[in-house]
matplotlib code that plots the C-alpha trace (Angstrom):
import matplotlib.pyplot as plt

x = [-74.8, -75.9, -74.5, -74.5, -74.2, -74.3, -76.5, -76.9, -79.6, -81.3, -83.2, -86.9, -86.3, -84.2, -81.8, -82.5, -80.2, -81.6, -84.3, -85.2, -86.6, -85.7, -82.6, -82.5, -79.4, -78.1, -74.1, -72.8, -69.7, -68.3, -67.5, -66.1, -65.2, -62.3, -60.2, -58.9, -57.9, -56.8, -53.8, -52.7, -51.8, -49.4, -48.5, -48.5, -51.7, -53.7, -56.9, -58.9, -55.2, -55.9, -59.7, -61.1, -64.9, -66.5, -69.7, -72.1, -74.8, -77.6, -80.0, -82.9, -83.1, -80.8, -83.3, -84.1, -82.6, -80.9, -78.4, -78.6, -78.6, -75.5, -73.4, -75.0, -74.0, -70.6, -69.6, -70.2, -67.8, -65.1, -65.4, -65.2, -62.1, -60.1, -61.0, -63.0, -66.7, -69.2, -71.8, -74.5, -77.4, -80.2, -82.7, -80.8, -81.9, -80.2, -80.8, -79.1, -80.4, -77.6, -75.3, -76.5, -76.4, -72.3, -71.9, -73.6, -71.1, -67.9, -69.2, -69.5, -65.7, -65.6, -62.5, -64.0, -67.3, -69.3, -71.9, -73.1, -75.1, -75.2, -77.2, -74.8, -71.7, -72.4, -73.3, -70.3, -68.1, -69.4, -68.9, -66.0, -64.6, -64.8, -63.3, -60.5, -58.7, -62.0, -62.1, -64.9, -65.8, -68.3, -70.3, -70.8, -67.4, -68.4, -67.9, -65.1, -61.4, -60.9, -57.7, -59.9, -62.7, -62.8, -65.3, -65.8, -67.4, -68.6, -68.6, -71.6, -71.9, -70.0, -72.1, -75.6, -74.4, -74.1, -77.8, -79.0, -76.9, -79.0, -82.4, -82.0, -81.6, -84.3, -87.2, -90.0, -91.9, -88.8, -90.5, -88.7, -88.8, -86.1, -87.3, -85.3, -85.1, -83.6, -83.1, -79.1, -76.0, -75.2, -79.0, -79.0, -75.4, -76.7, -79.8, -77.8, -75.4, -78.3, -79.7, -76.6, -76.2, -79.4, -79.1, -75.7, -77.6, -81.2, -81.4, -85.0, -85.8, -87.1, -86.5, -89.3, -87.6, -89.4, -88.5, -90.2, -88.2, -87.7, -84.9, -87.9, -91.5, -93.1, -96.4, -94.7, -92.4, -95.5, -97.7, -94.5, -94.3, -98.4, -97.9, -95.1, -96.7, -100.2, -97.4, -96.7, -93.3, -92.1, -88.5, -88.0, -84.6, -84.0, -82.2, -83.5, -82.1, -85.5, -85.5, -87.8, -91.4, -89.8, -88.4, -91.8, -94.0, -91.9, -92.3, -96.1, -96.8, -94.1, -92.2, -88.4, -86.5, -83.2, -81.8, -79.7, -76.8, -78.3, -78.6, -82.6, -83.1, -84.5, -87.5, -88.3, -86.5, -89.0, -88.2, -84.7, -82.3, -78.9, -78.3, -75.6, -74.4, -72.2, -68.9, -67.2, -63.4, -61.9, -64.0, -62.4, -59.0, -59.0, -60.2, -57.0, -55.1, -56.9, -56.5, -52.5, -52.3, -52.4, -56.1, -56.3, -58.2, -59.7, -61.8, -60.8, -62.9, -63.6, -65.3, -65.6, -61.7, -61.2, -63.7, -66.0, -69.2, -70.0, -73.0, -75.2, -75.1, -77.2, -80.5, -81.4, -84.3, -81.7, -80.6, -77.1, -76.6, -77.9, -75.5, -72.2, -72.7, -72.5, -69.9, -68.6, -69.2, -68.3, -64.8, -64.1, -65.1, -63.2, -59.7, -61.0, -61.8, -65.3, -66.0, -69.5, -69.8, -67.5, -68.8, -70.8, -73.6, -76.8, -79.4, -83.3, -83.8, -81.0, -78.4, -74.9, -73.2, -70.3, -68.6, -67.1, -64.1, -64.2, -64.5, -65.9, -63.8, -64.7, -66.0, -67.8, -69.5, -70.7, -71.7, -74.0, -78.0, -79.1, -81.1, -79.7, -81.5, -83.8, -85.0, -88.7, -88.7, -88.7, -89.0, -90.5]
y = [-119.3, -120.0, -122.8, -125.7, -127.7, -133.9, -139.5, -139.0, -140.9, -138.4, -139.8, -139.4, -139.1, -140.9, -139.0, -138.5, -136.0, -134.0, -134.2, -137.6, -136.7, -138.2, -137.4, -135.3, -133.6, -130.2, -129.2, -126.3, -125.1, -123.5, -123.7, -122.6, -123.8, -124.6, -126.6, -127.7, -131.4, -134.0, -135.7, -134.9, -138.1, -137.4, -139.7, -140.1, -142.0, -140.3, -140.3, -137.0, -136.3, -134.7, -134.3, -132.2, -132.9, -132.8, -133.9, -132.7, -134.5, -132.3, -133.6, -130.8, -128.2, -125.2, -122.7, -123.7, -120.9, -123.1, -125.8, -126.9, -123.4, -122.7, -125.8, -125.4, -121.6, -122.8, -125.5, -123.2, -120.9, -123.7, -124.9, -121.3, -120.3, -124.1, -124.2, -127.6, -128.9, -129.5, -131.8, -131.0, -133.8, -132.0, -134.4, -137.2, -139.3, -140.4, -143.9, -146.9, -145.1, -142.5, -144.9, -145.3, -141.3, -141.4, -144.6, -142.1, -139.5, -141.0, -142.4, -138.9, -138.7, -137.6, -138.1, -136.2, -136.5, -134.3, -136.7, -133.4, -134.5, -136.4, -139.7, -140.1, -141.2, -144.8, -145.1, -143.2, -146.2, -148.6, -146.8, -145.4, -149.1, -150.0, -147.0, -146.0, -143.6, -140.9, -139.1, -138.2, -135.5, -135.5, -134.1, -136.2, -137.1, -140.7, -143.8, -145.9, -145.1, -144.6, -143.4, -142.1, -140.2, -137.0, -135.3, -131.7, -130.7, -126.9, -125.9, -123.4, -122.2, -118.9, -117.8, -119.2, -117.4, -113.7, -114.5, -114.9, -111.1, -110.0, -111.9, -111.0, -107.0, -106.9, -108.8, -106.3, -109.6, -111.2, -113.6, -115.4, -119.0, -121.8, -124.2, -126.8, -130.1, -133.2, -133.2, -134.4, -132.7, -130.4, -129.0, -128.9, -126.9, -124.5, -123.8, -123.6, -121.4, -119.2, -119.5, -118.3, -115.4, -114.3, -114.5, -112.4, -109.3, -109.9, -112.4, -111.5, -113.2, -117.3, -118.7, -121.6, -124.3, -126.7, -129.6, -130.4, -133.7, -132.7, -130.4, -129.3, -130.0, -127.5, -127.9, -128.8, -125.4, -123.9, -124.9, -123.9, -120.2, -120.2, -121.8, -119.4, -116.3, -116.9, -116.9, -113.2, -114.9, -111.8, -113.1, -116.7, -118.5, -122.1, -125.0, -125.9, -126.7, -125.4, -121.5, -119.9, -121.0, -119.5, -116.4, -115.8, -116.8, -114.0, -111.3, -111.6, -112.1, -109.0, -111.2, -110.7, -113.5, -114.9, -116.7, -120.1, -121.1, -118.0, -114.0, -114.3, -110.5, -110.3, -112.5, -110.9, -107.3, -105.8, -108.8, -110.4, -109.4, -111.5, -115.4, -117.7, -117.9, -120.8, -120.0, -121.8, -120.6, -124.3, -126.4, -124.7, -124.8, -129.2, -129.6, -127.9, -130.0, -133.1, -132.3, -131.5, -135.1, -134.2, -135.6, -134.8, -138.0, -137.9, -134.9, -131.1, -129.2, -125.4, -122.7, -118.9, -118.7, -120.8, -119.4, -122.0, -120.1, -116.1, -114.0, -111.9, -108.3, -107.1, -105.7, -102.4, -103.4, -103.3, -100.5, -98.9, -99.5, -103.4, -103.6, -102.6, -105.0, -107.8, -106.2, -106.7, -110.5, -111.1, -109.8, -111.6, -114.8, -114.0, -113.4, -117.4, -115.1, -115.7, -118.7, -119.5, -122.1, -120.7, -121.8, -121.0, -122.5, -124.2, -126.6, -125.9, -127.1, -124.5, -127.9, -126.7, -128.4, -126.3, -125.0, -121.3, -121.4, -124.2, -124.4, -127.3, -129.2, -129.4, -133.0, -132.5, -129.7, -131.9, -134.6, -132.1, -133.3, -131.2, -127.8, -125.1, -122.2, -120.0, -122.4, -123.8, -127.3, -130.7, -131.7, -128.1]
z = [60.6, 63.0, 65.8, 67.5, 65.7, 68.0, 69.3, 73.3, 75.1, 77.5, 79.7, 78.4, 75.1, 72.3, 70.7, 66.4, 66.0, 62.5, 60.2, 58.7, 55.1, 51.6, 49.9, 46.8, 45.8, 44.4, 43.2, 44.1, 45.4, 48.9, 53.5, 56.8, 60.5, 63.7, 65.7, 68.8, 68.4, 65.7, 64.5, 61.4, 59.1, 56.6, 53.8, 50.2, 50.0, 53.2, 52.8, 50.4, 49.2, 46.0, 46.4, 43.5, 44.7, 48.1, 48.7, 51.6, 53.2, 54.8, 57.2, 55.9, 53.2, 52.5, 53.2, 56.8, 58.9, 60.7, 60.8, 57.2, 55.8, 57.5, 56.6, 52.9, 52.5, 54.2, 52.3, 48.7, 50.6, 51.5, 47.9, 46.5, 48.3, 48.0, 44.0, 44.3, 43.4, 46.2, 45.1, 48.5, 49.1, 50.7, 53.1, 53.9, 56.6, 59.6, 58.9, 56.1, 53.0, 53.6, 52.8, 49.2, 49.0, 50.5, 47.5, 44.6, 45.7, 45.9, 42.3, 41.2, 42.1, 45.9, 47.6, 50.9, 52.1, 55.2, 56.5, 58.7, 61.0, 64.0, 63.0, 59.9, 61.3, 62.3, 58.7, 57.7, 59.2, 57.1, 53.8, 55.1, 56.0, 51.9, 51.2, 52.5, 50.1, 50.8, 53.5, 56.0, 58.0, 60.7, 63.6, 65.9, 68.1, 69.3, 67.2, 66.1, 66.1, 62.0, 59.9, 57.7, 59.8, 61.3, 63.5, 63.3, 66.7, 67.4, 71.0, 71.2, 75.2, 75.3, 72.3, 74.5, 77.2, 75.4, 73.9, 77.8, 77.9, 75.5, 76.4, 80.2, 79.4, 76.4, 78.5, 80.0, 81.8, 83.6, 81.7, 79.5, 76.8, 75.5, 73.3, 72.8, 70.6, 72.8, 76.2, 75.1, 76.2, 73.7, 74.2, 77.7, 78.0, 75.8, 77.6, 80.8, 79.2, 78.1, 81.7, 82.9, 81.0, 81.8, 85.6, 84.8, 84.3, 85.3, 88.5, 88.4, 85.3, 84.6, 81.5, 80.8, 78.9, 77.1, 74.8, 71.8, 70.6, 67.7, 65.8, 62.6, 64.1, 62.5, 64.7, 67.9, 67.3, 67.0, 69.5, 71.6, 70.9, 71.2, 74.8, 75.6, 74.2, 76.5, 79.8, 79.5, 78.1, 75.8, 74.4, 73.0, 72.4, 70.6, 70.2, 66.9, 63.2, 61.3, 62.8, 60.4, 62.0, 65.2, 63.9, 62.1, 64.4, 67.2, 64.5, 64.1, 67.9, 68.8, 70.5, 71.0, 69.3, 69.5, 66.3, 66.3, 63.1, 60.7, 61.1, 61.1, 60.7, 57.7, 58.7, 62.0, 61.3, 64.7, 67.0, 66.0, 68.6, 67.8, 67.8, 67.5, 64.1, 62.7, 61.2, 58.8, 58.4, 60.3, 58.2, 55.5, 56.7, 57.5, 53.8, 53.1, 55.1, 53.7, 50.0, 50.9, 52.3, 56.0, 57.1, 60.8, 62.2, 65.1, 66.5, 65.4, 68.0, 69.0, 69.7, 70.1, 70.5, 67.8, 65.2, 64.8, 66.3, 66.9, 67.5, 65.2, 65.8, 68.2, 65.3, 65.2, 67.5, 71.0, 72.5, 72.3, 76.1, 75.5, 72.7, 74.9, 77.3, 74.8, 73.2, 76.2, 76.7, 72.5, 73.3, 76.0, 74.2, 71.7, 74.2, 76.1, 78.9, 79.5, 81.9, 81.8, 84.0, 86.5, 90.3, 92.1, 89.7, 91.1, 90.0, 89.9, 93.6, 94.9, 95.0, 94.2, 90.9, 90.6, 94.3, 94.3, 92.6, 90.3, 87.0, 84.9, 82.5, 78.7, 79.6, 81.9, 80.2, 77.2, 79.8, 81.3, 81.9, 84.2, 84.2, 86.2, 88.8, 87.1, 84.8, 85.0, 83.2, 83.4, 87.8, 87.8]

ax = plt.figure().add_subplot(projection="3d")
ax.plot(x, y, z, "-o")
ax.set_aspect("equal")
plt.show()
């Protein structure tokens, strides 16, 4: 479930996008995700034609409550419905040694591999280079022009943008936290996003954003929600791939909560309120296309329209009047109807960004570096 979810050099810190642990492995079988982009190659010897076996490269463990948990109980699902093997690689780091984990796999007879997160794909070339009859899919968008790689890029806003609905009508302070990984694109959209849809229905509220440089810090997440829960700050968002010390930490402090890739409300069933969850029915679908001989190279993008991302339902814990209004906001996603960053939209020092009337391209969206108003972070 749940999310987001991409190497970007911000500018204080350096962009690692995942985990960096050592690779062990586990086979299982299973997916899901969607499109927007791609050409489709068509031929008799394209690349994953055939595939009987995918293998799956996560970043961190399958039980993360994030990013890795999500992909892991995706790709069973894709492998389950298309009648193939997915042998999954838990803990592979973003660095040469995940070349020797691709190597193993295509050894093991896999004709299509998901390097899944961001740091993989520049190793993904090379093996990809020496073997051109396998197919690769991947999540990060930037790299070399290949026949035989794909990216597979989420785009996550509208879904941020319903949590700040929620976050913005749940909070008793006006008080209100984000903690984030990188300060990179796809994290600061989001939190913008989020910012957004909190000033939609609550202008009174701040959301305090900080960044903890990492996507699975344990003890940075956690000296995080302590910092946040001493500032009156009674709801906390993320940006994170490892959830779970979050989520936990929310429940035992009675702190609202808002999930990222999974449904978290089993961990934090008095604080969960709803999260962006990571769906997996495109992901499916391009495998499809790849085993028929129709690998679409290039990037196959989305997002709420598309399929590739939703919300959690609202938990038990939010009211029924809470629960209309993003109701509300989740339909509209779903029609392409709901324009975030539609102007006016201002940054922290009251600057405009976006004039009245205009609406920001998908580019310039996932170029954004900037924190908007209502946000306390960073020049703050």
């Amino acid at each position: 479930m749940k999310k987001f979810k991409m190497k970007w050099m911000a500018m204080f810190l350096v962009m690692a996008l995942a985990v960096c642990m050592a690779a062990c492995g586990g086979t299982e079988t299973g997916g899901t995700a969607q499109t927007g982009g791609g050409e489709t190659q068509a031929s008799a010897d394209a690349p994953g034609k055939g595939a009987t076996k995918i293998g799956v490269l996560l970043v961190g463990t399958r039980d993360d409550y994030g990013y890795n948990q999500a992909l892991y109980e995706g790709c069973l699902e894709s492998g389950q419905e298309l009648g193939v093997e997915v042998l999954i690689k838990e803990s592979v780091p973003e660095d040469s040694s995940s070349q020797a984990v691709m190597e193993q796999l295509i050894a093991e007879g896999c004709t299509i591999i998901y390097a899944s997160s961001y740091g993989h794909r520049e190793y993904a070339e090379l093996v990809a280079a020496a073997h051109p009859e396998v197919a690769f899919f991947c999540s990060n968008e930037t790299g070399e022009d290949m026949n035989n790689v794909s990216a597979l890029v989420t785009y996550g806003w509208d879904s941020a943008y319903i949590n700040g609905i929620c976050a913005g009508l749940m909070t008793k302070t006006n008080e209100i936290g984000y903690i984030g990984s990188f300060q990179v694109p796809v994290v600061m959209y989001s939190v913008d996003a989020f910012a957004l849809g909190v000033q939609s229905v609550n202008p009174n509220a701040t959301v305090h954003v900080v960044f903890t440089g990492s996507w699975d810090d344990v003890g940075l997440q956690t000296d995080a929600v302590n910092a946040m829960a001493s500032q009156n700050i009674d709801c906390i968002a993320q940006y994170q791939d490892y959830t779970k010390t979050i989520c936990e930490m929310c429940e035992a402090a009675g702190i609202y909560v808002i999930g990222y890739h999974v449904d978290a409300s089993d961990i934090a069933p008095n604080t969960f309120l709803t999260g962006t969850i990571d769906i997996c029915k495109r992901q499916t679908e391009v495998f499809r296309e790849t085993i028929e001989g129709n690998f679409p190279a290039g990037i196959v993008s989305g997002g709420y329209p598309e399929g590739m991302v939703a919300n959690a339902e609202c938990s038990d814990v939010v009211p029924d009047e809470v629960k209309a209004q993003v109701d509300a906001a989740v339909k509209a996603a779903e029609e392409g109807s709901l324009n975030v960053y539609a102007g006016p939209v201002y940054l922290q020092d009251g600057s405009v960004v976006y004039e009245e009337g205009y609406t920001p391209t998908t580019e310039e969206i996932l170029g954004i570096d900037f924190l908007v108003q209502g946000t306390v972070g960073l020049d703050n």
